[in-house]
Steps between C-alpha positions, in 0.01 A plus 500: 500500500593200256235273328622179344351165407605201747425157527455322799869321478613901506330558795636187695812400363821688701527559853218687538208650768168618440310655844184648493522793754270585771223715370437245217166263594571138590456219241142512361469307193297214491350200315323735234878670428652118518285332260535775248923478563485146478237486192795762344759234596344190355414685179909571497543135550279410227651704258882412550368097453331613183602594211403907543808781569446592874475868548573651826245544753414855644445460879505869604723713643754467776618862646830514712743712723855395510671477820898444435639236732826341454476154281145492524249685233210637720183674455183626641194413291252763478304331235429142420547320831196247459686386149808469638351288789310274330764400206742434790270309683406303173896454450515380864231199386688396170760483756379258711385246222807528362643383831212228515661361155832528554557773247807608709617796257180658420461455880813713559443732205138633630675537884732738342207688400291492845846546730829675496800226588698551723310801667317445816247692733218657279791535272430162308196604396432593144126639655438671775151537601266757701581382847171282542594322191855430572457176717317331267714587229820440653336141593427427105885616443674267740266241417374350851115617388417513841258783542362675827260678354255521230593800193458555141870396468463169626143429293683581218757291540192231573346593179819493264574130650160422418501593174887357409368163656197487277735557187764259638569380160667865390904571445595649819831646318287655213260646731727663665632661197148602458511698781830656489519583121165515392346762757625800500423871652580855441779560743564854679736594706474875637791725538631523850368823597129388426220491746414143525200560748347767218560252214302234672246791600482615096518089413213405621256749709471781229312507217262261399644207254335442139279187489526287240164653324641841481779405293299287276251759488715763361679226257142483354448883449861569389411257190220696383508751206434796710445712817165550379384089436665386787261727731209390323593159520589560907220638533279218294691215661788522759284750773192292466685198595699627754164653655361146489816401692444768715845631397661261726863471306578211681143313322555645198845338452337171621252546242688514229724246583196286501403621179788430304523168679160399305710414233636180697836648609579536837646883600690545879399760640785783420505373161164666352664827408834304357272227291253781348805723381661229308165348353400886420809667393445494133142540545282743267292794651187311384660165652491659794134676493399151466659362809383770735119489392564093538625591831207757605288244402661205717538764839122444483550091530754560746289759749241218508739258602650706738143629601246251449236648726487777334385310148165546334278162649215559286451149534472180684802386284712829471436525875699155540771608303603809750437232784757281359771831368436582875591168674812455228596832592431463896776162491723733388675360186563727205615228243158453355487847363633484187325211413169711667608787278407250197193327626312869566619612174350218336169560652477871470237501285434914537779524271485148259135431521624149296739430850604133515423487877116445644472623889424136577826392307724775674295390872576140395909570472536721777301233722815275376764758516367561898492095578848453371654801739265422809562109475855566498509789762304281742742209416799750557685416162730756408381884293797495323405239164171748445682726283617212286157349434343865454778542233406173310114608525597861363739351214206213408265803460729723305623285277097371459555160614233539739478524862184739472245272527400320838602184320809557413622707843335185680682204322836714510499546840313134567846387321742660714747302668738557808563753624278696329190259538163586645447300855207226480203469701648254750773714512291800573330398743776367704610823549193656511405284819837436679697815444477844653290706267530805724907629595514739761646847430444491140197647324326187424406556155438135393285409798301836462437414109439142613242574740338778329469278209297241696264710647430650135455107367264456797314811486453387124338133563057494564464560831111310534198632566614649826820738429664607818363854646735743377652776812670820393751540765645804404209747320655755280813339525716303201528155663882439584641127587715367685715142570365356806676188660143351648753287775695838554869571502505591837282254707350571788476258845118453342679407179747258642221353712251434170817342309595297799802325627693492183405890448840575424595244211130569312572860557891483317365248220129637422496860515599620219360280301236555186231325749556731798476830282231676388375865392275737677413845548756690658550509864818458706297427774403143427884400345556291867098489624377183661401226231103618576559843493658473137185305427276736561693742291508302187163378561413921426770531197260346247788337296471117417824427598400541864128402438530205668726543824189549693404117502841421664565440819914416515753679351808244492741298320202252335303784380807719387586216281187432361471795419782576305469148311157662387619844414819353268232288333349837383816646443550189241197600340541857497862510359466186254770328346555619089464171332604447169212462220395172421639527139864549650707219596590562900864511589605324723717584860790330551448159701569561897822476574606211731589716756203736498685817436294583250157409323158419629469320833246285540243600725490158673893510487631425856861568566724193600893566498683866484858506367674814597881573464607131509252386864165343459176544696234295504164730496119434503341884511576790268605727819801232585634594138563819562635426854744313421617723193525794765693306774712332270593865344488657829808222632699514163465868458481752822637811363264501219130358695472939545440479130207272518365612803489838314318397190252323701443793807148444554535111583823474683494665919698526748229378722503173518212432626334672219494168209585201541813427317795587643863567384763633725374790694148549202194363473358456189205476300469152328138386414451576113395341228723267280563769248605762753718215648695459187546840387566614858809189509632597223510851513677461828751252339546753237535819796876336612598468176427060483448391174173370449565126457613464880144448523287194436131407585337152440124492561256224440 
């Protein structure tokens, strides 16, 4: 067996073959393993423009068998075909943009890489995939894209375009020396006689790998003076916190990477053991005492935040706080934490009766730090700035410039700009009415934490002299809820009858819509029940969301409307905007742009001419924006509609009778509101790889 260093230009450059053999597992990786490659990539990038030395990159391992074949250098991999894969595929995209720019030798140069000239058969191939994979992967190589079938090969290859596009200003050449001299791996190549199928066997199904906190758990202890003080301080610190974990490695390493990202510095995930050895090398046994009662002491913070229903309400006000930890932690974004981490610390006042924080004044800033990441969920604006804006929050509070008070968090993230802004109210509720709040085959988080919300607000409001009888449905029982579509999924001939002749267009636009959901006690039973069946049943649930069903007598597109127009108003008021204080001097947004690609749009706007890829269209409703950006696309680019049709699963069929919109053999859904519309258009101009100024809208 031989180890050795290699860089990515070692493991491509020659005539050369890399197949992964038959008992190895197809190609898994996904967007969680791409963003963290590319994240790796771009950091690369940034530091060969700079002024910094650029270090090699670690990527892992790559484990081979050599098979000796007559002017051609091939192995079996037995370890590290998902890296492999990927940095091919990624070499496959530079590729083709060098191609788009006429960049004819860096063109030829990165073919060299992907096939072996003049070979032919599966010969040519530098890669040779599990046999699911190796359509797909052959398709990227000879560079007709056209793909019968959807894979992880091919949506990385979708995702690696997407990201190249949206940095279209970097040097193709010196990314590609990025890749192939910068990243590197430990290369091994066993001895002929080895067992290949008992090295993948040992590789990766024995044995248990170390998590990131058990290395950086014994880096702390090795520092200490003595076998004698570092079992006291485990004992005091590091198995009290791991117990509050509930000695769940995997938490404990996403704790402290949280914690040490307080300080305003953003840590990858893989990096936490890497960062804390160099910042704790030198350290002193009593510098490092220190940090692990600091980091006892924060596990507390962090169970709460990862646990807020199990917090001590001993009041109205510390009850509110779990409610809000709980719906921030039901949306499912961890980028707050750090920034939580500091907030909780500064109101602990068990510890530091003199804490800076008041419950209101921690209640007030997470009722901010909630609006900003529900406005912008509902709007669909991209997860991926949080971290950024957490980071400037931490670093403002570090460095004690603030950000602790409900002042200061409001006016910083009132001041935001694009992307990272918070949505406004017109904004808001434009997708609050027009979108779908509920997506099938998901777990509907959002609308769960949307709903539940509103029935808390009205449960909370005077209910007269006459409160509504209260029923206990289930005695003995903790009450458990459910999503109910009150015009079902399914609909019934009784159904289609009550909706009436245009049953099947209210039924595709309405219901999943905020105005067509509600809550109730659980029972399957009543998910596709006739519309006075369901009525009867909330009329027994006792919530106020459903209090007053009873008085109506339709259930169809007027009311389903209304209805939502009525619940976003709520919403609005529930999840206000963060305004900046009056002493502060409001920044402004940039001014619309001409073409409506970005900024506010009016809410009286009405759209009157659509440029798109050189033809213009003449339009006078929202929905005839987006269909004519999807039939222009669909005529100018076939091979790549699959793409869009992907992305948007739930509103594209094959039935077309089911919307009505139609391209080629779909139908499609099309009634949204003017937000939706534009994000929708330009999303799908940016899904076959147009550049965003192809498009143009002029309203009045």
């Amino acid at each position: 067996m031989k180890a050795t260093k290699a860089s990515v230009w070692d493991l491509f450059n020659g005539a050369k073959q890399y197949k992964v053999p038959l008992f190895q597992r197809p190609y898994v990786w996904s967007r969680q393993q791409w963003e963290q490659l590319w994240a790796d990539i771009r950091e690369q990038y940034s530091l060969r423009t700079g002024s910094e030395k650029s270090p090699a990159r670690f990527l892992g391992s790559i484990v081979v068998v050599r098979e000796y074949e007559k002017n051609l250098d091939k192995y079996v991999i037995i370890d590290g075909q998902q890296r492999i894969t990927t940095v091919s595929i990624i070499l496959a995209v530079i590729r083709a943009f060098a191609r788009e720019k006429g960049l004819h030798e860096l063109y030829d140069q990165i073919s060299d890489f992907l096939k072996n000239a003049p070979k032919s058969g599966e010969g040519q191939y530098v890669v040779i995939p599990t046999r699911v994979d190796k359509n797909a992967l052959f398709h990227i190589f000879d560079e007709d894209y056209v793909f019968d079938q959807d894979s992880g090969i091919v949506e990385c290859f979708d995702y690696y375009w997407w990201q190249l596009d949206r940095f279209s200003g970097m040097d193709l050449h010196l990314l590609q020396e990025v890749i192939t001299e910068d990243l590197c791996v430990v290369y091994i190549e066993l001895d002929e006689g080895e067992n290949p199928n008992q090295v993948f066997e040992a590789l990766n199904y024995r044995g248990v790998p170390l998590e990131e906190s058990d290395l950086i758990r014994n880096f702390f202890f090795a520092h200490l003076d003595s076998q004698e003080i570092a079992e006291a301080q485990y004992d005091q610190f590091w198995k009290p916190m791991e117990e509050r974990l509930n000695n769940d490695q995997v938490l404990i390493s996403s704790f402290i990477r949280h914690f040490c990202m307080k300080d305003g510095r953003i840590i990858r995930h893989g990096e936490i053991f890497e960062k804390i050895r160099r910042r704790y090398q030198q350290a002193s046994s009593d510098d490092v005492r220190l940090l692990l009662r600091d980091i006892s002491r924060f596990s507390e913070y962090y169970r709460l935040i990862l646990f807020p229903e199990q917090g001590d309400g001993d009041s109205r006000v510390r009850k509110e706080v779990c409610k809000s930890l709980t719906r921030i932690k039901r949306i499912g974004n961890n980028a707050p934490a750090p920034f939580l981490l500091l907030l909780l610390a500064a109101n602990d006042r068990r510890r530091n009766p003199a804490a800076s924080l008041s419950d209101d004044e921690l209640l007030e800033i997470l009722s901010c730090v909630e609006s900003y990441l529900i406005r912008r969920m509902v709007c669909q604006r991209s997860d991926a700035v949080y971290e950024e804006v957490f980071e400037i929050l931490c670093r403002g509070a570090s460095d004690g410039l603030g950000y602790l008070t409900p002042e200061e968090t409001r006016s910083f993230i009132a001041s935001l700009q694009a992307p990272f802004d918070m949505p406004d109210d017109d904004e808001f509720l434009d997708h609050l009415r027009y979108s779908d709040l509920y997506q099938p085959g998901s777990d509907n988080k959002l609308a769960f934490v949307i709903l539940e919300r509103l029935e808390e607000y009205f449960s909370s409001q005077p209910r007269g002299s006459d409160p509504a009888p209260s029923y206990a449905l289930f005695e003995d029982e903790a009450e458990v809820r459910m999503i109910d579509h009150i015009m079902p999924e399914t609909l019934s001939d009784n159904w289609k009858e009550h909706l009436g002749s245009d049953w099947s267009s209210v039924h595709a636009d309405f219901v999943h819509r905020l105005g067509n959901l509600t809550i109730t006690q659980e029972n399957p039973a009543i998910k596709n029940a006739d519309f006075e069946v369901k009525k009867a049943w909330y009329a027994l649930d006792n919530l106020m969301l459903n209090a007053g069903m009873k008085n109506i007598r339709f259930w169809r597109r007027y009311q389903i409307d209304q209805r939502s127009g009525v619940l976003a108003a709520f919403c609005v008021k529930i999840w206000a905007r963060c305004e900046a204080s009056e002493t502060e001097v409001p920044k402004l947004s940039p001014a619309p742009s001409a073409c409506m690609r970005q900024g506010e749009i009016p809410k009286m706007a009405r759209p009157t001419m659509l440029t798109i890829a050189g033809s213009s269209h003449e339009v006078k409703y929202w929905y005839q924006v987006l269909e004519h950006t999807v039939q222009v696309v669909f005529e100018k680019e076939p091979q790549k509609f699959d793409r869009i049709v992907r992305e948007y699963s739930g509103y594209f069929s094959d039935d077309p009778s089911r919307y009505k919109s139609r391209v080629g053999s779909y139908s499609y859904k099309s009634r949204f509101g003017r937000y939706q519309i534009r994000d929708m258009c330009l999303n799908i101009i940016r899904l076959v790889g147009w550049n965003e100024e192809v498009w143009c809208l002029t309203c009045e």
